[in-house]
C-alpha positions as CSV (number, residue, x, y, z in Angstrom):
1,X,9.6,11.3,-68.0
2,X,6.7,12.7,-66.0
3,X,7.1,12.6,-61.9
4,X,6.3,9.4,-60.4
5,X,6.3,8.0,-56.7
6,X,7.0,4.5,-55.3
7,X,5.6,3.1,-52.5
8,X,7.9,-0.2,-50.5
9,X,6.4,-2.1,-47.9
10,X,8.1,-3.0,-44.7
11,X,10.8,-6.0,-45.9
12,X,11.7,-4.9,-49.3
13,X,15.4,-4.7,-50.5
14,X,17.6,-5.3,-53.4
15,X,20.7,-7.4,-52.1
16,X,22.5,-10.6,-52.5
17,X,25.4,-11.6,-49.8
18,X,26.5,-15.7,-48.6
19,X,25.8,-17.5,-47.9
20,X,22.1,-17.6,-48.1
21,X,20.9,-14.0,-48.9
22,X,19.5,-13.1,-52.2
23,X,16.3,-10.4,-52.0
24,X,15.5,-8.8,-55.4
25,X,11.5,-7.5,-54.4
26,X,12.0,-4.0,-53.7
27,X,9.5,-2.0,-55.6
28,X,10.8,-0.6,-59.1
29,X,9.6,1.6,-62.2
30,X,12.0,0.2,-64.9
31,X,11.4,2.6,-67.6
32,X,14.2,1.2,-70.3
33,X,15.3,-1.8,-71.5
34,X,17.9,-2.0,-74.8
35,X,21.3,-4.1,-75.5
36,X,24.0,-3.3,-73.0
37,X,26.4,-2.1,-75.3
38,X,23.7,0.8,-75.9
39,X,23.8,2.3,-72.8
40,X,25.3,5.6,-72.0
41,X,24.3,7.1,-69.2
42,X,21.1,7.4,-66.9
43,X,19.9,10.1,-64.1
44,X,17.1,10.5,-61.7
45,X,16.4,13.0,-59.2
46,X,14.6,12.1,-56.1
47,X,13.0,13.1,-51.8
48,X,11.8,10.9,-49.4
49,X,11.1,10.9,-45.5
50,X,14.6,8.5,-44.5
51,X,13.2,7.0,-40.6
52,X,14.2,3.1,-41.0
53,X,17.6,1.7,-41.0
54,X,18.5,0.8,-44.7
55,X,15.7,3.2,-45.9
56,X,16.4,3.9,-49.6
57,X,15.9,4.4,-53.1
58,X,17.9,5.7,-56.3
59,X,18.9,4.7,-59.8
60,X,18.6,1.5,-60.5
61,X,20.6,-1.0,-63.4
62,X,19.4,-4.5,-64.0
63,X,21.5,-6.8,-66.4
64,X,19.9,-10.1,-67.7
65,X,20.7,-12.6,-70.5
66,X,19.1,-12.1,-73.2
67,X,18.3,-16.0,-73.7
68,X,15.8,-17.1,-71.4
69,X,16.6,-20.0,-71.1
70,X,20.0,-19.1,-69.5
71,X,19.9,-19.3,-66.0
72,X,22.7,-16.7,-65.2
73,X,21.6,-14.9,-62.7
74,X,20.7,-11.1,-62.9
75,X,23.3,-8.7,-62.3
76,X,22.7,-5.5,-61.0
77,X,24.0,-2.0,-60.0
78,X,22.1,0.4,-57.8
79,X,22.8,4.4,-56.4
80,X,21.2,6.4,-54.1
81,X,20.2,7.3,-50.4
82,X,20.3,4.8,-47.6
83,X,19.4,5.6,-44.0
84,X,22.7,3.8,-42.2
85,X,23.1,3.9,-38.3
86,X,20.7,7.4,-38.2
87,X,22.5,9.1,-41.0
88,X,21.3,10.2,-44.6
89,X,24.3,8.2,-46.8
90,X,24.7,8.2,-50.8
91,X,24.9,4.6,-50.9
92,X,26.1,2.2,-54.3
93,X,25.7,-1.5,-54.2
94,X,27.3,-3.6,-57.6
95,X,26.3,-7.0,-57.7
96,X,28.2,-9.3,-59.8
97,X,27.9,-12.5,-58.2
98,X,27.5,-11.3,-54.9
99,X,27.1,-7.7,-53.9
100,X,29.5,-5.2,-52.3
101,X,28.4,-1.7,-50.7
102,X,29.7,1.5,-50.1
103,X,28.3,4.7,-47.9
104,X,29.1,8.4,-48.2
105,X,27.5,10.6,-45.7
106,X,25.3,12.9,-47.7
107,X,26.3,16.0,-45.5
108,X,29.5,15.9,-46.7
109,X,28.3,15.9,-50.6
110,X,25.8,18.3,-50.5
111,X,22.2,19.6,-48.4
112,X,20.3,16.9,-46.8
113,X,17.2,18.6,-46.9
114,X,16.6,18.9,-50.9
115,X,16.0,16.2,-53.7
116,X,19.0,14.0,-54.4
117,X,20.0,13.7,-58.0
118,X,22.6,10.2,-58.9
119,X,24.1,10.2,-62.3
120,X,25.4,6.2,-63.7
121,X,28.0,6.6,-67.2
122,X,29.6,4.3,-68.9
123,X,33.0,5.9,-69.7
124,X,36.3,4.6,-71.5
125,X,39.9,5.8,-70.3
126,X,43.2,4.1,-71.6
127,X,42.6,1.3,-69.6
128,X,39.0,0.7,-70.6
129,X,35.4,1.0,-70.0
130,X,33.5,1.1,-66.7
131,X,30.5,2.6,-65.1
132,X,31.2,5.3,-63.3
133,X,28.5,6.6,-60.1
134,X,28.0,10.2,-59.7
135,X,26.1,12.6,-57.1
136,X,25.3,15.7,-58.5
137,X,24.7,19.0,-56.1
138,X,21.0,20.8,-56.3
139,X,21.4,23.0,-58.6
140,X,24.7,22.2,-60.2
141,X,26.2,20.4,-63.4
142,X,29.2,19.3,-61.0
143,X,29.4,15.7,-61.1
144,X,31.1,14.3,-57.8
145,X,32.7,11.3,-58.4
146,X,31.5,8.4,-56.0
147,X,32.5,4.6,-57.3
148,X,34.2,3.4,-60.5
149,X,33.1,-0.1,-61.1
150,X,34.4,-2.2,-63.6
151,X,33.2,-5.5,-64.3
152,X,29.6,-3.4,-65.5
153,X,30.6,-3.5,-68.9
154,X,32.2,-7.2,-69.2
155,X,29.7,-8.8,-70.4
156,X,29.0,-6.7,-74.2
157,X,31.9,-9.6,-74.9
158,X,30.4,-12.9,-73.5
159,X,27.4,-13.0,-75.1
160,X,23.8,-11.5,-75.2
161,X,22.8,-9.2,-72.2
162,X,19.6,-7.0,-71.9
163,X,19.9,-4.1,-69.5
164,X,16.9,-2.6,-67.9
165,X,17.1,1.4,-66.3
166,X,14.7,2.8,-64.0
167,X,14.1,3.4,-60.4
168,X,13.3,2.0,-57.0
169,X,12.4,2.1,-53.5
170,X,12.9,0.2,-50.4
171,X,12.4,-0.7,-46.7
172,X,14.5,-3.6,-45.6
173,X,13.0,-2.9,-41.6
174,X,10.5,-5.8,-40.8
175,X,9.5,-4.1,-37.2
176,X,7.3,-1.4,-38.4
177,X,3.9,-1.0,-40.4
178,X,4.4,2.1,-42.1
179,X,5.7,2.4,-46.3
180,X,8.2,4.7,-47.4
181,X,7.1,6.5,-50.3
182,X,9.8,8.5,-52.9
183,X,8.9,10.8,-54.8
184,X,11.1,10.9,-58.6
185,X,11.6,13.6,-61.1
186,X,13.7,14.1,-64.4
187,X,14.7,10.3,-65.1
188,X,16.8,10.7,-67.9
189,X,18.5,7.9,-69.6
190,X,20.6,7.6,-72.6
191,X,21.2,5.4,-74.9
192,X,24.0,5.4,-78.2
C-alpha cells in the first residue's frame, strides 16, 4: 500500500475500561476486511511528533460479527507508540470485553528517533493459537516479542466474525488545539 498520513483531533482514542468508558473515534485507514479465520499476519511502519500524554498510533485489529443484527460488541486489538508520563512507549491494548494495556519503553527496543515498525501473527504452538505482538528494529527482520494474547482467535469457533486491518491515530489530550499527524508506510497484511 502507498504512504498515507492520519490526522486525530484533540479527544480521540480507542479504549473501553468500567465502569463507564467506551471511546472508539480515533481516526483510522482500515485497509482489509476478510473472515477471521483468514488472517495471518499484518505490519505497518510508521513517525510522528509524540508531545501529548497518550499520543499514539499503530496497527490496528477490529473484530465484528458478521450478522448485523448481533449486537456483540466490537472487539479489538491495537499496537504501537504511546507518549506515557513523557516517554516514547511501544504500547498494546486487547479488548475483549474490557480492555487491558501494556507499555515498553521504546529506548529499550530500539532508536526513538526513526520510524517504528509493529508486526500482529496469528501463530499455533502445542497449546493453541493466539496473536502474537511484535516490534521490529529499523532495519532488521528480528521480530521482538512484545504480548501473546489469547482469546484473539476464540471466536473462528462461536460463530461468524469479520475482522478489519489497518491503521490509526490518536490524541486522547482535550487541553490543546493542535492535531497529531502520523505518517504510515509498508502496511502489509496477510491473509491464508
Amino acid at each position: 500500500m502507498p504512504s498515507f498520513s492520519l490526522s486525530a483531533n484533540p479527544g480521540t482514542d480507542i479504549w473501553r475500561k468500567p465502569p463507564t468508558t467506551d471511546v472508539f473515534n480515533a481516526p483510522t485507514k482500515l485497509r482489509s476486511t476478510k473472515p477471521l479465520s483468514a488472517f495471518h499476519s499484518a505490519s505497518v511502519t510508521f513517525s510522528g511528533q509524540w508531545t501529548e500524554q497518550y499520543d499514539q498510533a499503530g496497527l490496528l485489529l477490529v473484530l465484528q460479527p458478521r450478522n448485523s443484527s448481533n449486537d456483540t460488541p466490537q472487539k479489538w486489538l491495537k499496537t504501537g507508540v504511546e507518549l506515557y508520563n513523557g516517554v516514547v512507549q511501544v504500547s498494546t491494548v486487547a479488548c475483549d470485553r474490557y480492555a487491558d494495556w501494556s507499555v515498553t519503553p521504546l529506548a529499550g527496543l530500539g532508536p526513538v528517533d526513526q520510524p517504528v515498525t509493529v508486526t500482529i501473527q496469528r501463530e499455533e504452538d502445542q497449546h493453541g493459537h493466539s496473536a502474537w505482538v511484535y516490534y521490529v528494529p529499523p532495519g532488521s527482520n528480528e521480530k521482538k516479542p512484545l504480548r501473546e494474547v489469547c482469546w484473539f482467535t476464540v471466536e473462528e469457533g462461536h460463530g461468524e466474525w469479520d475482522l478489519s486491518v489497518g491503521a490509526y491515530v490518536a490524541r486522547p489530550e482535550t487541553n490543546v488545539t493542535e492535531t497529531l499527524t502520523v505518517e504510515f508506510s509498508d502496511l502489509d497484511i496477510n491473509w491464508h
